[in-house]
N, C-alpha and C positions, 0 to 999 in steps of 0.2 A: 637518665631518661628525660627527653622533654615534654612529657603532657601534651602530647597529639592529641588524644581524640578532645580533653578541656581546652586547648588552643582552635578545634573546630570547632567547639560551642562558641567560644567568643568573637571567632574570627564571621561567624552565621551572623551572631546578634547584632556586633558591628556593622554587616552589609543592610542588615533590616532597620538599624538608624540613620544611616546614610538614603534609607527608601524615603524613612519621613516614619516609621513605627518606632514607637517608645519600645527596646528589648533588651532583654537582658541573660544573663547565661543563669539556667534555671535557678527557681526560687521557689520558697514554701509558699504556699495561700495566702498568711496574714501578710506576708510582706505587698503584696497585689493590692491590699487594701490602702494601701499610704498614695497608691495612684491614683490622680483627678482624670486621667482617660486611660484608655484602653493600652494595655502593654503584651507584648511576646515573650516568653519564658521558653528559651531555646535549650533544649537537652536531648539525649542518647538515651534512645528507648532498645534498640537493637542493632546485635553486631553480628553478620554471618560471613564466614569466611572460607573462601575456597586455596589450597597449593594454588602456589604461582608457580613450580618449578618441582625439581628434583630436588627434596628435600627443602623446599623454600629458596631454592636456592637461584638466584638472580642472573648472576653474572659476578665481572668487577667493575671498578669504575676510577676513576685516577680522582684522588682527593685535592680541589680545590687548593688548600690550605699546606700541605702537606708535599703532594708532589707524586704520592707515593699511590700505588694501586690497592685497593682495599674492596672485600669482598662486600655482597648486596647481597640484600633477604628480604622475600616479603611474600605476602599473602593480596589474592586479588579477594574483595570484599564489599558489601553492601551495609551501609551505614543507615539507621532510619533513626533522623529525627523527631524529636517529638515538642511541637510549638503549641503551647498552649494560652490563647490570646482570653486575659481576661480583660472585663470590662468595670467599673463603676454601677450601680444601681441604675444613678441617675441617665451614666452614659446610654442605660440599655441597651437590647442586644443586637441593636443596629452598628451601636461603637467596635462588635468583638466582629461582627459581618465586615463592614468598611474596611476594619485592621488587616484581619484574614485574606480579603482580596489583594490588598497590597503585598501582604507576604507572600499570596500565591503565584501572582503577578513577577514579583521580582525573583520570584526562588526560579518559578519557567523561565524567562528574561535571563539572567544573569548565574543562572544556576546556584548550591550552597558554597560560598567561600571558594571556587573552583571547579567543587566536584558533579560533575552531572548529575541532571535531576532523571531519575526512572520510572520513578511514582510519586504522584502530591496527591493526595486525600484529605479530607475536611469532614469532620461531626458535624454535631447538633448543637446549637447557642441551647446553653440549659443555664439557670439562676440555682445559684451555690443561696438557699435562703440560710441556712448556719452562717456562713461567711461573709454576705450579701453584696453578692457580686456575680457577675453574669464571666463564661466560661465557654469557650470553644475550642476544638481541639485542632490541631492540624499535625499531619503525619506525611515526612518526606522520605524516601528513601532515595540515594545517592549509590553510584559507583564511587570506588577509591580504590589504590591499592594502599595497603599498612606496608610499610619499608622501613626496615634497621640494616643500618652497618656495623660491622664488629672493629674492634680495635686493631690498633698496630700488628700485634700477634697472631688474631684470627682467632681470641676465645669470645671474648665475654662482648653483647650488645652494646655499643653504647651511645645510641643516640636511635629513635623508635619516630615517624612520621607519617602523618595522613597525606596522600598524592592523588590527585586526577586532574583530570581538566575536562572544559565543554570541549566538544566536537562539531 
């Protein structure tokens, strides 16, 4: 298996440094505190999935690599991430605002990693005072289809990926 849906966390976080936001594919609270400004914490809060097919079942597709025709599988699906932009004390909650618009900005713009954006939503700047550090939430939900092909044989998965694109 290749770690689809943590290759979409990272491949997110990456387009959100490339914006100019400090991100990273999620992390606990104390590690938030070792940053001098405002960072994105990009992670998979929800996954819902509908049949693509009869029995999942795709079609074939002629392998790349191979030469050979090999069956497709997948599920069409709604992915929602969950970016949670903290900030510093000192940053205050202007830094997690500022951040938040650029990740909102570029997620509409450029959509997540590929996948179409359906809904982008944003909280409330609240101060973690336990933690002391300022906190917003942002919440994306994407189109994708999930896609696996099975082996030479036709039993077993092996190889599982996240697919969409903008339109």
């Amino acid at each position: 298996m290749s770690g689809a849906l943590g290759a979409l966390r990272e491949a997110v976080a990456k387009q959100l440094r490339e914006s100019g936001v400090n991100a990273v594919a999620a992390m606990e609270p104390d590690r938030a505190m070792r940053w001098r400004e405002a960072v994105a914490a990009v992670g998979l809060v929800k996954a819902e999935c509908a049949s693509g097919g009869f029995g999942d079942y795709l079609g074939t597709f002629r392998d790349p690599d191979s030469g050979k025709e090999r069956e497709w599988y997948g599920r069409e699906a709604a992915l929602t991430l969950g970016i949670d932009i903290f900030a510093p004390r000192d940053g205050g909650a202007g830094a997690c605002q500022r951040a938040a618009e650029t990740v909102m900005e570029t997620l509409l713009c450029r959509g997540a990693a590929g996948l179409g954006v359906r809904e982008l939503q944003t909280g409330a700047v609240e101060f973690l005072e336990r933690e002391g550090f300022y906190r917003l939430p942002v919440q994306c939900r994407c189109g994708a289809w999930l896609v696996a092909r099975t082996d030479n044989g036709g039993g077993a998965f092996v190889d599982f990926e996240v697919r969409g694109s903008l339109k």
